[in-house]
N, C-alpha and C positions, 0 to 999 in steps of 0.2 A: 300775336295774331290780330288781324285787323277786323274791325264787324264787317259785316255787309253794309252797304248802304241802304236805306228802306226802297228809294226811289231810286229807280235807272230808266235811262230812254235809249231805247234800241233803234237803230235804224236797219227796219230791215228791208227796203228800196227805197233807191235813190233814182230811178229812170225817168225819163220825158215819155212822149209818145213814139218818140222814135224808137224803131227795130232795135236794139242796144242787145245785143245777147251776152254782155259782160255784165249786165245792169237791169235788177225787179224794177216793178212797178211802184211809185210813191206808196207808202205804206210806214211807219212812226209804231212804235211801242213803246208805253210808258206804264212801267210793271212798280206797282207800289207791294210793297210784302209778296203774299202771292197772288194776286192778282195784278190782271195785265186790261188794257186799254189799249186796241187798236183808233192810230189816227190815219185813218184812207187806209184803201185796199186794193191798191193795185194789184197787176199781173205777180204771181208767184208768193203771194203774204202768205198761203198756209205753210207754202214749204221751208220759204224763210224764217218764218217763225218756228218751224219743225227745227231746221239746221239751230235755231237761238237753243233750244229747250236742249236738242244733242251736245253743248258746249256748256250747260248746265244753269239756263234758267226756265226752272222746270213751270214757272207760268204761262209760258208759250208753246204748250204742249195745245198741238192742236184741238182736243175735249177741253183744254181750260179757253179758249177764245171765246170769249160769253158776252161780251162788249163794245162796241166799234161805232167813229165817231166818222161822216164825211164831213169836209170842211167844205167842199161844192162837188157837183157832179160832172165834172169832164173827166172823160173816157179812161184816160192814165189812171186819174185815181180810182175809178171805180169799176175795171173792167173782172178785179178779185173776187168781185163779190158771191158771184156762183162759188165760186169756189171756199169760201169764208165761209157761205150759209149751208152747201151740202158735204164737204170731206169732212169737217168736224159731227156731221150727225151720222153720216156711216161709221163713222169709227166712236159711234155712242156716246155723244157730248149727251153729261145728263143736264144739263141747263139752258136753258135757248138762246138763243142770239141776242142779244137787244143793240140794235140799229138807230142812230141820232143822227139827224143828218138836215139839210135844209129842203125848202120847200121843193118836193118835186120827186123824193126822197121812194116813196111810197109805189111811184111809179118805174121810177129806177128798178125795186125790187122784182116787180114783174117782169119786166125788160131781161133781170138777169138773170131768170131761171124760166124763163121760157126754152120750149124745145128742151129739157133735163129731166122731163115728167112728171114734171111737178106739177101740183095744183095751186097758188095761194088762193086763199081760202080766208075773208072775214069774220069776225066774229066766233072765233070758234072757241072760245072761253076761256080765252085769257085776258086778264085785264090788265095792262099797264096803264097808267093815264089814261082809261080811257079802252074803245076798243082795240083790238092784235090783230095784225095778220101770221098766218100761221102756213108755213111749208111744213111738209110730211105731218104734222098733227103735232111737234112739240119742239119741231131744229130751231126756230124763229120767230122772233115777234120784232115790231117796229111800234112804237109809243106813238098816240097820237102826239101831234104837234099845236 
């Protein structure tokens, strides 16, 4: 029998911004042991990454998404994001999101969880580098930069 490998990268979208209904949103997973690193979050990563975890990489079980990197902020890549930061805390991710992303990042966040009833919320006592923003009181934080 063969080991696993430590490292695999999943592609789980591969779309533009066009209507593609054969084709997610840009979205990259790169799962070391168990632990998974989202790269972008397009349209459909939770469930993409749900279908990964059903075919048996159980690091992409929507509660393990704990991670996610943008590489810049146009639309494709980051239209996922509501969806990254609230279907993994309904279904009781116990660890928060943590959010890396570039300048502008922060803003993005609000953008994406507006109208969802959410609050973000400063300061609310997490610290990563620095101060957290925080939806629902524990689904998310974003590092200062």
């Amino acid at each position: 029998p063969h080991a696993q490998p430590r490292t695999r990268v999943v592609m789980l979208g591969t779309g533009t911004p066009n209507a593609d209904p054969d084709r997610d949103g840009p979205a990259v997973a790169v799962v070391v042991d168990d632990t998974s690193y989202l790269v972008d979050f397009g349209v459909g990563v939770v469930r993409r990454a749900a279908a990964a975890e059903r075919s048996g990489i159980k690091a992409l079980a929507a509660t393990n998404l704990t991670r996610a990197f943008a590489t810049h902020l146009h639309s494709d890549h980051t239209l996922g994001l509501a969806d990254l930061i609230l279907t993994p805390w309904i279904l009781e991710r116990a660890t928060p999101l943590t959010l890396y992303g570039p300048r502008g990042t922060r803003h993005r966040v609000g953008f994406g969880v507006q109208g969802s009833g959410c609050r973000v919320r400063s300061g609310s006592g997490f610290r990563v580098l620095g101060s957290a923003f925080w939806v629902l009181g524990s689904g998310f934080r974003i590092p200062n930069s």
